[in-house]
C-alpha positions, 0 to 999 in steps of 0.5 A: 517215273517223272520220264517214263511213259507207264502205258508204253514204257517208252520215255516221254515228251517230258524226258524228250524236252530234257534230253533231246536239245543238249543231244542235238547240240552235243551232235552237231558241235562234234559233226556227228549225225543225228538221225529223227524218225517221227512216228504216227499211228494212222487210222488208230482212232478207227481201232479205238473206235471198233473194237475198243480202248483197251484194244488201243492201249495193247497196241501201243503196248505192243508198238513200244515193246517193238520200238524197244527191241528194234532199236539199237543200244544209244538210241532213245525212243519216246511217246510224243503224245497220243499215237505219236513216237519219236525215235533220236538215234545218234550217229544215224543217218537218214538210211539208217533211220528209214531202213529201220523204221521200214522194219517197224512198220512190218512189224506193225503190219503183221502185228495188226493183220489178226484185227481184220480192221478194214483201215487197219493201223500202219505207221506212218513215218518223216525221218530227217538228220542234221547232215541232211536237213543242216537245221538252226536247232533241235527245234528245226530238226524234229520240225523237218521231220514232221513234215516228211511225216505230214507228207505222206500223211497226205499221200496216203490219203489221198491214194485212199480217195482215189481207190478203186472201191471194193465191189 
């Protein structure tokens, strides 16, 4: 239970902290891949805020079972905090990791589409690998991959702003 998330059944930042680093290393000692997708939920506050908590927890019940089917047997998925994921899938590549997590994502939308929310949540997703970023340590590695994600964070929201209004 100490590495288990009781809400989403995922592991926690905890099992995270643990595992994560002697993974990155194992990986990049033996030129294997490894593929970081972090995940967030936007607009999951306005969710918690119109219909409620416990609408906001069955989602991210939901969002778990949809991580845990999705992924492939190896890899390792983990509640970061909050809304937050991250998913380490080892022998991943940047590909691999996007295509998947864009599967997610659709998952999410259809999932979320009966809530008639008018900003209904969506994943917003930074997928990086040490063959692609090359980072000093598992550290730089989940770093390049919330930057990814804090980018189109900020594209997102700014096409928000720039959207014509519903009349």
């Amino acid at each position: 239970q100490a590495t288990r998330d009781a809400l989403t059944g995922l592991r926690n930042r905890r099992a995270l902290e643990d595992e994560y680093p002697r993974l990155f290393e194992s990986c990049k000692a033996s030129g294997t891949d490894l593929c970081v997708a972090m995940i967030d939920l936007d607009h999951f506050k306005l969710l918690n805020d119109t219909l409620g908590h416990a609408r906001g927890d069955e989602l991210l019940r939901s969002v778990g079972q949809l991580i845990r089917s999705t992924i492939r047997d190896g890899d390792l998925a983990y509640r970061y905090g909050g809304d937050e994921f991250v998913l380490v899938l080892p022998g991943g590549t940047v590909s691999a990791g996007e295509s998947l997590c864009r599967r997610l994502e659709s998952l999410v939308d259809g999932l979320v589409k009966p809530l008639r929310l008018p900003l209904p949540p969506r994943l917003c997703v930074g997928v990086s690998s040490i063959l692609e970023t090359a980072p000093a340590d598992a550290q730089g590695l989940l770093d390049a991959s919330d930057k990814k994600l804090y980018a189109l964070k900020s594209i997102r929201k700014c096409n928000l702003r720039t959207a014509p209004s519903a009349a």
